[in-house]
N, C-alpha and C positions, 0 to 999 in steps of 0.2 A: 590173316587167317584164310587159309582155301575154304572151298565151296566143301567136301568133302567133312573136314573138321569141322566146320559153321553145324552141318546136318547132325552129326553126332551129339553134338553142344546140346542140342536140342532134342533128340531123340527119344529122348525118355521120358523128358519134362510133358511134350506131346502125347508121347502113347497112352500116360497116364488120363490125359484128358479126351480120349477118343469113345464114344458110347455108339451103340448101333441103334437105333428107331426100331423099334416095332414097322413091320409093315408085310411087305404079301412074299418077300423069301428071296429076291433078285441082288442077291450076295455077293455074285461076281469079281465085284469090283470094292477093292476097301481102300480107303486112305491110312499110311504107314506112317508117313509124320510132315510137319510143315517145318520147313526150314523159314526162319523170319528173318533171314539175311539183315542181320543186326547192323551189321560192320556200313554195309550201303548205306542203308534209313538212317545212322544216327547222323552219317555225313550229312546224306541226303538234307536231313530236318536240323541240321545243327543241333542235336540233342546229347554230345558227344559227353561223357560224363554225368549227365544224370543219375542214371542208374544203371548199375553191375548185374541186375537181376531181373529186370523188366524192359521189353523195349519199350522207349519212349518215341512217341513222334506226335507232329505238331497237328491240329484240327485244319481243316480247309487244304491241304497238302496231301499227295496221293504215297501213299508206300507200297513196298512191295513182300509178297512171301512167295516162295514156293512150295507145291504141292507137292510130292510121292508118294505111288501111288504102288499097290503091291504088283506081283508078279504076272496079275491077272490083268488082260490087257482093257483099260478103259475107252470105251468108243463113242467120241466126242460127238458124231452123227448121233445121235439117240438116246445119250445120258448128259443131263446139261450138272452145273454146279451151282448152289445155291449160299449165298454169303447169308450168313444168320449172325445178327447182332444179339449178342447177350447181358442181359444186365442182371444183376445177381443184385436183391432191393436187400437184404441181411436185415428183414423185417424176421417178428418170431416164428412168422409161416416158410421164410428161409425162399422163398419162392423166386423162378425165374421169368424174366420176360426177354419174348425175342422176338424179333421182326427178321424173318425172310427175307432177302435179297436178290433175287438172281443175278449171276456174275455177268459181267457184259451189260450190266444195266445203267449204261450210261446216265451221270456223270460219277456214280459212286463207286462200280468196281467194274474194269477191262481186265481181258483176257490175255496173254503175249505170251510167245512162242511156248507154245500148245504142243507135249505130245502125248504116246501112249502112258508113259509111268509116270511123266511128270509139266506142271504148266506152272507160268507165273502168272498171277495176279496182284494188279495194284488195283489200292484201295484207297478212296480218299471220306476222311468221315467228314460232316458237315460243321464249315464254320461254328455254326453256333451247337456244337456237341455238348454234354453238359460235362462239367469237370469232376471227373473221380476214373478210379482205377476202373476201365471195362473188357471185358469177355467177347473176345472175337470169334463166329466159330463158322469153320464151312461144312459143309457135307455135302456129299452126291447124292441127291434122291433122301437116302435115311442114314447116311452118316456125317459126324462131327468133330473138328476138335476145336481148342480154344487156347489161347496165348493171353495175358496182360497186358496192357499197355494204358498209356496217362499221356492227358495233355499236359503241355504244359503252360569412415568408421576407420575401425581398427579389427580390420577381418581379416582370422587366420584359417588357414585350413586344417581339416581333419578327414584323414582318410578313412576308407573304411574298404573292408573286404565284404562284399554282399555273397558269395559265395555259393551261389545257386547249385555250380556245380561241384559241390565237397558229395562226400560219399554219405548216405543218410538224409540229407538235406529234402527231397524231392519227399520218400518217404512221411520224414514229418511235419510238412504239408500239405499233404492228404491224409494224415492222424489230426490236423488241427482242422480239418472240417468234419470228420467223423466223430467226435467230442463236442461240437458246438451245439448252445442249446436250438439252435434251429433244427439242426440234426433226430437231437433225442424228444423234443418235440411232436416230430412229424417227417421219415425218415423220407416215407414217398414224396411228401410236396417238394423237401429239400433238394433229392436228385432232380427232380423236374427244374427247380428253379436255379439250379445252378448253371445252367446255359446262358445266363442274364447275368454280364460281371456289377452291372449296378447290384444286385442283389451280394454277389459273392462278396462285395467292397467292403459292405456293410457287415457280415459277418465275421471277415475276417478283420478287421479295423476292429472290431469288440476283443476280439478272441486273442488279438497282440498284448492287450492288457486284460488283466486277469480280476480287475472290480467286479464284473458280473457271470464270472464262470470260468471252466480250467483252462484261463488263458495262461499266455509266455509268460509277460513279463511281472514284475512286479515294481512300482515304481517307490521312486524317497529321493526327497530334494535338501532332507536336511541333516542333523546329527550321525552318528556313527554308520559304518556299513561293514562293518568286523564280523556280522554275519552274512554274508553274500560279498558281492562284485564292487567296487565303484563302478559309477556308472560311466566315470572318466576311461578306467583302465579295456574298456571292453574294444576289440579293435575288427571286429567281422560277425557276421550272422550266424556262422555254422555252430560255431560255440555254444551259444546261447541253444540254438533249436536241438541239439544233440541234448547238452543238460535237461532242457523239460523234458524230451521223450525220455531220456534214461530214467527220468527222475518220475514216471510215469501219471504225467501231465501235473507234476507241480512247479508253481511258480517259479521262475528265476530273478533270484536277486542281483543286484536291481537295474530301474533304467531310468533313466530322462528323456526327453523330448526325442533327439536325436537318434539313440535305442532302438525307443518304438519305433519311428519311422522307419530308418532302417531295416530293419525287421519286418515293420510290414512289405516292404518296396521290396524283398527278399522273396518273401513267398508272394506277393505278386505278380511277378516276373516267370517265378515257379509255372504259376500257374497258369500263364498265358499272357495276362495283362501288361502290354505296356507300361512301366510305371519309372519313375523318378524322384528324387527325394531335391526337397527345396526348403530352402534360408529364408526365413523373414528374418530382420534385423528391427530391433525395437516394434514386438511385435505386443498389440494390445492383448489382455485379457480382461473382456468388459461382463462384469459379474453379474451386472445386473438388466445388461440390453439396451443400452440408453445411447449405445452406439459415442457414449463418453467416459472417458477414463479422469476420474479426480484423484487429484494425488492432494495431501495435505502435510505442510510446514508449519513448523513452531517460529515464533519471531525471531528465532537464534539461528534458526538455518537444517535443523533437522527435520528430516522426514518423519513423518509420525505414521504408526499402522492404523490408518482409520478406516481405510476402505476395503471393499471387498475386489475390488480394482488393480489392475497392475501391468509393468510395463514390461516384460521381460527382455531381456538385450539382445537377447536372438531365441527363435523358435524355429523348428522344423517340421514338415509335415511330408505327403508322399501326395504326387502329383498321378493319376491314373489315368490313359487314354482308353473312352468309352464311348458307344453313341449311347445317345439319351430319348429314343423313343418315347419315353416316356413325358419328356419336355417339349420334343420338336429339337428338329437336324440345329437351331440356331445354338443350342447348349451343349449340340457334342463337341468331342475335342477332350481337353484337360480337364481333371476336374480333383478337388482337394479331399483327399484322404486322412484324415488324422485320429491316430488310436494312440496319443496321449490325454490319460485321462484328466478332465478339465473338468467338463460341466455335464451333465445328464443330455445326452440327445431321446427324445420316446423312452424316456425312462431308463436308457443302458448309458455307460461311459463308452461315444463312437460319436463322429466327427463326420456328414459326406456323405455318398459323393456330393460335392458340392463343386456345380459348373465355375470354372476360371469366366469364362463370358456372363456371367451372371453376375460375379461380385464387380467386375467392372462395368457393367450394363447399370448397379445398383438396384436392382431387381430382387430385393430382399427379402421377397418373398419364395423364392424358387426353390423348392426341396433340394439337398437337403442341408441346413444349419446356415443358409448363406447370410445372416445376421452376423453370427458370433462371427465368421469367418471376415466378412467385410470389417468388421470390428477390427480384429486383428492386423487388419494393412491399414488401414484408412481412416481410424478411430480422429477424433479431436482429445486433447490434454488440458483439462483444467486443472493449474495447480491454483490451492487455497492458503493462504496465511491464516493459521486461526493464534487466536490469546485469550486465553480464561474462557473456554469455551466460545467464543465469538469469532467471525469471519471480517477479517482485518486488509484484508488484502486478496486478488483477485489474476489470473494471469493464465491468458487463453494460448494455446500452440497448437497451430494448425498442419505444423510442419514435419511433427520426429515422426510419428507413428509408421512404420513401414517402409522407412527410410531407403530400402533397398532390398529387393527380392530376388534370389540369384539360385541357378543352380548349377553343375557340373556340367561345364560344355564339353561336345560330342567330339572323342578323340585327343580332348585334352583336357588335363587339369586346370586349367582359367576359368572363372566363374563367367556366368555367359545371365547377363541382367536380364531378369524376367518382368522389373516392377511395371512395364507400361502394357502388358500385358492384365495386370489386376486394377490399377486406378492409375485417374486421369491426376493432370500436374494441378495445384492448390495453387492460390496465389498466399506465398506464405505468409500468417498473421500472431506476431507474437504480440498481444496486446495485455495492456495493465488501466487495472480499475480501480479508481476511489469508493469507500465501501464504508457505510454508516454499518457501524457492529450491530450484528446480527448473531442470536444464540443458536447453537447447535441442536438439532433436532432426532433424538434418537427413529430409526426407522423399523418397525416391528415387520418388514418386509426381509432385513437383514438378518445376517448373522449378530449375532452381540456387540461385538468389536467394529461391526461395520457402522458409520450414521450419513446420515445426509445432513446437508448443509441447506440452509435457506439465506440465502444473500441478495441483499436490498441497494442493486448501484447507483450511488447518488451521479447527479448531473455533473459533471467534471467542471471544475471553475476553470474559466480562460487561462488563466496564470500555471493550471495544474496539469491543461491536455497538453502543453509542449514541456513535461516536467523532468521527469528522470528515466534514465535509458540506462540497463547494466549488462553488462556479458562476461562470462567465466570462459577461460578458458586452459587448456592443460599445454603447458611449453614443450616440445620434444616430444618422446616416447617413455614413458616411464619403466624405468626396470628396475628387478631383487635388487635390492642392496646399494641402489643409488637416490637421490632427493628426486623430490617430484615436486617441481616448481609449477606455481598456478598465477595465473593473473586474470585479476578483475578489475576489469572496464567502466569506467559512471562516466554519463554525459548528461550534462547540466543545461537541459534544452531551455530553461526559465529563464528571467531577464536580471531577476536577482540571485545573490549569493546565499549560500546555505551551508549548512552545519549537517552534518550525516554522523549516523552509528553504522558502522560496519559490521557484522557477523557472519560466520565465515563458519561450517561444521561440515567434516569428513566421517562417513558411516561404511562398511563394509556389507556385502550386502549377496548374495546368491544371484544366480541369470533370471533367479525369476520370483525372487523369493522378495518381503517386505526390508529396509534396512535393518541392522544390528543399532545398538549404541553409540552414538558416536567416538570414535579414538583419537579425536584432534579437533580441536575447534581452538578460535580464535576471535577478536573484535577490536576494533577502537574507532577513534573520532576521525573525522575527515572534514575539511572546509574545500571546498570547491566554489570559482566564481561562476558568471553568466558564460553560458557556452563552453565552459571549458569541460575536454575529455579529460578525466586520470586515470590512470593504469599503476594499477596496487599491485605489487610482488607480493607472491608470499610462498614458504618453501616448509613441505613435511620430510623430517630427515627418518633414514633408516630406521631408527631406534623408536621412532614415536608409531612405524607401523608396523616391523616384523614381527611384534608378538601377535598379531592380531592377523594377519594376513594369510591364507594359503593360497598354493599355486591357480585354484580356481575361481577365486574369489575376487569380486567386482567392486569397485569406489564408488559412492557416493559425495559428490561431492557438490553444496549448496551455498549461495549468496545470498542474505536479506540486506538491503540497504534502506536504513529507515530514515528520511528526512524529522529531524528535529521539532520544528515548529511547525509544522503541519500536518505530522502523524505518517502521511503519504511511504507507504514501502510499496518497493520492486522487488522482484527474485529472480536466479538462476540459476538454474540446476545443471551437473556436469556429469556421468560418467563416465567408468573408465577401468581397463585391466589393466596390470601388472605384466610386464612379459618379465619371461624368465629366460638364463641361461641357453643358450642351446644342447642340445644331446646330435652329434654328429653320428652319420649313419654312411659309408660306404660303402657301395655293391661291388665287389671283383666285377669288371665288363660294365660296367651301369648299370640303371635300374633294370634293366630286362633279362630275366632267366627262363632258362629252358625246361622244360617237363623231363622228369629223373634225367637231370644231371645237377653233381655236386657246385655248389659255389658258396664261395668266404664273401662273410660282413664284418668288416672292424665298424665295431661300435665303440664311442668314448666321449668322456665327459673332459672340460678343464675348468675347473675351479676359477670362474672370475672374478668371485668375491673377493673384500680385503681382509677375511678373515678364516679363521680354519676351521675347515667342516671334520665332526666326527660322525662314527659310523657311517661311510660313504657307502652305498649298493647301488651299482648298474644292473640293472632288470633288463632281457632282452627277450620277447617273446612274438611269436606270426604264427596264426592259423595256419595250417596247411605247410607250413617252411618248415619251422621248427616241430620237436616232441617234448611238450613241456616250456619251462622257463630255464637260462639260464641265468647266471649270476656271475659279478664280479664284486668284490667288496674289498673296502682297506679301510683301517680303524681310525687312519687321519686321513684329511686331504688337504695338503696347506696352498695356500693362494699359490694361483700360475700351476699347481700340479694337474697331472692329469690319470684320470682312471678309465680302461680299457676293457675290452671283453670284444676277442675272435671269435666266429662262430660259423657251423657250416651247415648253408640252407640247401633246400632241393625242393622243389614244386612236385608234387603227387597228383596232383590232379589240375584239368585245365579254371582259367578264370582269371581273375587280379587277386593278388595277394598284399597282407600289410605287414611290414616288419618292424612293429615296434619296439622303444627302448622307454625307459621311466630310471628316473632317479633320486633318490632319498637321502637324508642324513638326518642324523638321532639332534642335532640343533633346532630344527623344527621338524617333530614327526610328522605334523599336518602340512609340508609344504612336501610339493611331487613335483619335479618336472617330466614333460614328457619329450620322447623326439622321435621323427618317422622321416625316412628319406624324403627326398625332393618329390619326388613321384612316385608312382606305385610299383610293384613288381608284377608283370604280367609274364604269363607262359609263351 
């Protein structure tokens, strides 16, 4: 766009915002309009697609506008320019504040190439500016205009479109801190203390989840979601933030962990902050502070809901770079942002900031939440055997919790491990206790369902501390429609022989949720000599778990080995997913597409089951690529066939895009697969 059309662009939008000062009549000279030479600044700031309607550019960075000026020659000997910062507080007094500037006043705003009808000025506002839309105005002596502008294991991947710069996106958030109750609260303290992103973390970390106010999202980990989203199928930010502003700040259904983060990491990024989104894997959730997580077993090998404790198989949070003044320089750096709602932080559901060098420091006192959070990486696991209300058995793991913390390495899709960054290496201790029965003690600290155990470890007789060793483990990879063989391990550390009961129970269970009922169990005798290891097969077939299973859903899988004559049990506990089918996804050229120009995806499924699917539906849908969902559907699909759907994307705006695909059939409407290229689609 020329210089010429840029001014035009603007011309009107300006004139409108021009007022004159009262003052003593030296009229001469008027300002006719500012050109904000958009096109330079958004390069200049990398702000390129934010917004259609505002310029955006970044805090601590200088931009530039020019001035013209009317016909009336202005005489820079003698009439200087004055930069006026305006902030409009949209209290009910509706009132303005400005602070005067003079131009040339180094380091905020120079003067370049100066003449009579027109000059440039660049301007740089401060680092720490505070975040919201503001009013920029100049005048000569007594005139003004003003312009808008804003800052700004078995591990799979899942991508995601964060989307910052979709059309709308920027807008609603800066709607999600004009809504917040910190906001309607106290509008003036709010604007002031937005210069402080430790403050904005926390607000907008609440405001993601919608427990304490017209936050985004809305969460559900269990039963139906026929009214809203899965929270599986959601595959970018924009979506979501479009829905609550249309929806005029109500909730969207629904989310999980993942979600949230995402979303938060979305509008922090918006908003200037640094941010990243990070994987724990077997991450704690310690209900009650104890910095331990009990988990309790029945003598058959199921999980029982006894605690208010839990291990979830992976969790996600948003990583935020801050300094922490408020700590001292030793806590700036990372710090953990989580607006999945969990447990009450000062009374709101919000998570943070909470220093990365803190929970590693173990410094568990350092604002803010760094308890729960070190909980989460670094927790210990007590599993308990209880029978007839009694604590039977004992079995300490020092080793799963946190297993591996990883986020999106820079420039590539490989996970790039963050664990030694939050804690230090355990020397691992999987230990087993002898345990005179002890009764279960309801805890009026708890929920109902929750109790505490009180257990009494007797002295280990010689004959019992080198006694029984057991390990579970999963053969292969388990997929749809194929066995899922297990083997369990006994070593018979004692010097004499012995008689065992086996029990063996398979439970189905959510990434974060208590198990289900068991859908398989099994048991029998075992004789084992001194020293000898055995290795037990044992194999769940198709049919004993496809009714029970969807495509998101996690195994449980446990071992009691109960010595005979001496009472003495071991346990081992195993999870595990299911993978599914693949959904293949081809980019015409690769993964990489260009900003409006046309490109084909063959997307298609093939049936590798040995049996025939009906009502087959290939689902293909991308923020930003696509308009809507397409569809391909066929009423059979028999083994080795395959179902296809061409489609033609195009990228609208700049950023990473995702091109998802899902597939269904009426044999199990609760199983979904999903599938997403190798990589992303960037512009």
């Amino acid at each position: 766009m020329d210089y010429k059309q840029q001014t035009m662009d603007y011309k009107q939008h300006t004139q409108q915002n021009i007022s004159v000062f009262p003052g003593t009549g030296n009229d001469h000279c008027r300002l006719k309009y500012v050109n904000f030479e958009v096109a330079e600044n958004t390069i200049s700031h990398e702000t390129q697609g934010l917004s259609k309607d505002i310029l955006v550019v970044r805090r601590g960075k200088p931009f530039k506008i020019t001035l013209m000026f009317t016909s009336d020659l202005w005489d820079p000997s003698t009439e200087r320019l004055v930069l006026e910062a305006i902030c409009q507080k949209r209290c009910q007094s509706n009132f303005l504040t400005s602070v005067p500037i003079p131009v040339d006043g180094q380091p905020i705003s120079t003067m370049d190439d100066m003449h009579l009808q027109s000059g440039a000025i660049h301007i740089c506002s401060p680092v720490l500016s505070a975040v919201d839309f503001q009013a920029r105005g100049v005048h000569q002596e007594r005139l003004w205009a003003c312009c808008t502008w804003a800052a700004s294991l078995n591990i799979s991947m899942r991508p995601w479109s964060f989307g910052q710069y979709e059309p709308g996106v920027l807008e609603a958030c800066l709607q999600l801190l004009q809504v917040s109750p910190q906001h309607h609260s106290d509008k003036n303290s709010d604007y002031i203390r937005r210069v402080d992103p430790v403050y904005i973390s926390k607000v907008i970390c609440a405001m993601v989840n919608c427990n304490d106010d017209l936050g985004i999202l809305k969460g559900k980990w269990q039963g139906t979601y026929k009214d809203g989203v899965k929270p599986t199928e959601w595959s970018g930010s924009a979506d979501i933030l479009h829905q609550w502003v249309s929806s005029k700040c109500r909730p969207v259904r629904y989310g999980q962990c993942w979600v949230f983060a995402s979303v938060l990491c979305t509008v922090m990024r918006v908003l200037g902050v640094p941010s990243r989104v990070v994987t724990v894997f077997n991450a704690a959730h310690d209900g009650n502070g104890n910095l331990k997580i009990e988990e309790y077993y029945s003598t058959k090998g199921e999980k029982l809901s006894l605690s208010k404790d839990s291990i979830w198989n992976f969790h996600v949070w948003v990583e935020c770079w801050m300094r922490r003044p408020d700590l001292g320089e030793e806590f700036d750096g990372w710090q953990v942002v989580d607006p999945t709602p969990q447990e009450k932080s000062a009374g709101i559901y919000s998570c943070g900031p909470c220093p990365v060098a803190a929970i590693l420091q173990r410094d568990l006192g350092t604002p803010y939440d760094t308890g729960f959070v070190y909980a989460s990486v670094d927790a210990d696991i007590i599993r308990l055997i209880v029978r007839n209300g009694q604590v039977v058995g004992r079995m300490e793991d020092t080793k799963s919790v946190g297993q591996m913390i990883c986020t999106k390495s820079v420039n590539s899709d490989k996970p790039e491990n963050l664990t030694e960054s939050y804690k230090r290496e355990k020397i691992p201790m999987m230990r087993s206790f002898a345990y005179e029965p002890m009764p279960m003690m309801m805890s009026s600290a708890c929920e109902p369902n929750a109790m505490r155990m009180r257990c009494k470890a007797l002295e280990v007789k010689e004959e019992m501390s080198a006694g029984l060793e057991v390990s579970l483990s999963i053969n292969g990879e388990p997929t749809v429609g194929e066995e899922i063989a297990l083997c369990v391990t006994v070593t018979n550390y004692s010097s004499g022989s012995r008689v065992l009961m086996e029990h063996l129970s398979a439970q189905v269970k959510g990434y974060n949720s208590s198990p289900q009922e068991s859908f398989w169990k099994t048991h029998k005798e075992v004789h084992i000599k001194p020293g000898q290891a055995l290795m037990l097969q044992h194999t769940i077939l198709p049919s004993q778990y496809e009714s029970v299973l969807a495509g998101d859903d996690i195994v449980n899988v446990a071992v009691v080995i109960k010595d005979v004559r001496t009472k003495e049990r071991v346990l081992a506990a195993q999870e595990f997913s299911i993978s599914s089918p693949k959904i293949t996804i081809e980019i015409e050229g690769g993964d990489s597409v260009h900003m409006k120009k046309d490109c084909t995806a063959q997307v298609f499924f093939i049936n590798t089951f040995k049996k025939t699917l009906n009502g087959a539906v290939l689902t293909v849908e991308g923020s930003g690529l696509l308009q809507g969902k397409q569809e391909a559907r066929l009423a059979v699909l028999q083994p080795g066939d395959k179902i296809e759907k061409k489609v033609s994307i195009m990228a609208n705006s700049p950023g990473t895009k995702v091109l998802m695909a899902t597939f269904s059939h009426s044999n199990s409407p609760s199983s979904r697969l999903q599938g997403l290229p190798e990589s992303l689609c960037h512009d």
